[in-house]
C-alpha positions, 0 to 999 in steps of 0.5 A: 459534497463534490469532494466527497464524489471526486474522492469516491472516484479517485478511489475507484480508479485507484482499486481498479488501476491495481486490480489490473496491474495485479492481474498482468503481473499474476498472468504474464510472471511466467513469460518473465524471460531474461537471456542472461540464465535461469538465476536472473530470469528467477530473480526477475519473477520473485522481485515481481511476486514481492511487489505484488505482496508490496501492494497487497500491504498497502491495500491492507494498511489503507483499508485499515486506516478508512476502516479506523477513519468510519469507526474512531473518532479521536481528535486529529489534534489528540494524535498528533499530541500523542505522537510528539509526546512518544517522541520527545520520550523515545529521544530522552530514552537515547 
């Protein structure tokens, strides 16, 4: 039960470090200045704006693995079967 809890909680720390950090980057992307033009300064920004979309896929992927964790209930051992016999094929297709 206590790794349970200590799971809970680094989840919890985990939304709400990214919730912060999206929330600075989202608030400060137009003070996102370089001295070197405008075409760096734009660069800058669109390289932060792609870490938020980064992010956010991440988030997703991971509330579709704890969303297909609660609702399936296959095997660990079935996939990792699965995924050495999609090997063995993808190899000898070659």
């Amino acid at each position: 039960m206590p790794a349970d809890r200590f799971h809970f909680l680094y989840i919890l720390a985990e939304l709400s470090l990214e919730v912060w950090f999206q929330i600075e980057v989202i608030s400060n992307v137009a003070e996102f200045e370089s001295g070197l033009g405008r075409d760096v300064t734009n660069l800058g920004r669109g390289l932060a704006l792609s870490m938020l979309l980064s992010h956010y896929l991440y988030l997703i992927a991971s509330g579709l693995g704890l969303l297909t964790g609660f609702f399936c209930n296959q095997d660990r051992n079935h996939d990792h079967e699965m995924r050495h016999a999609m090997s063995k094929w993808l190899h000898s297709a070659v």
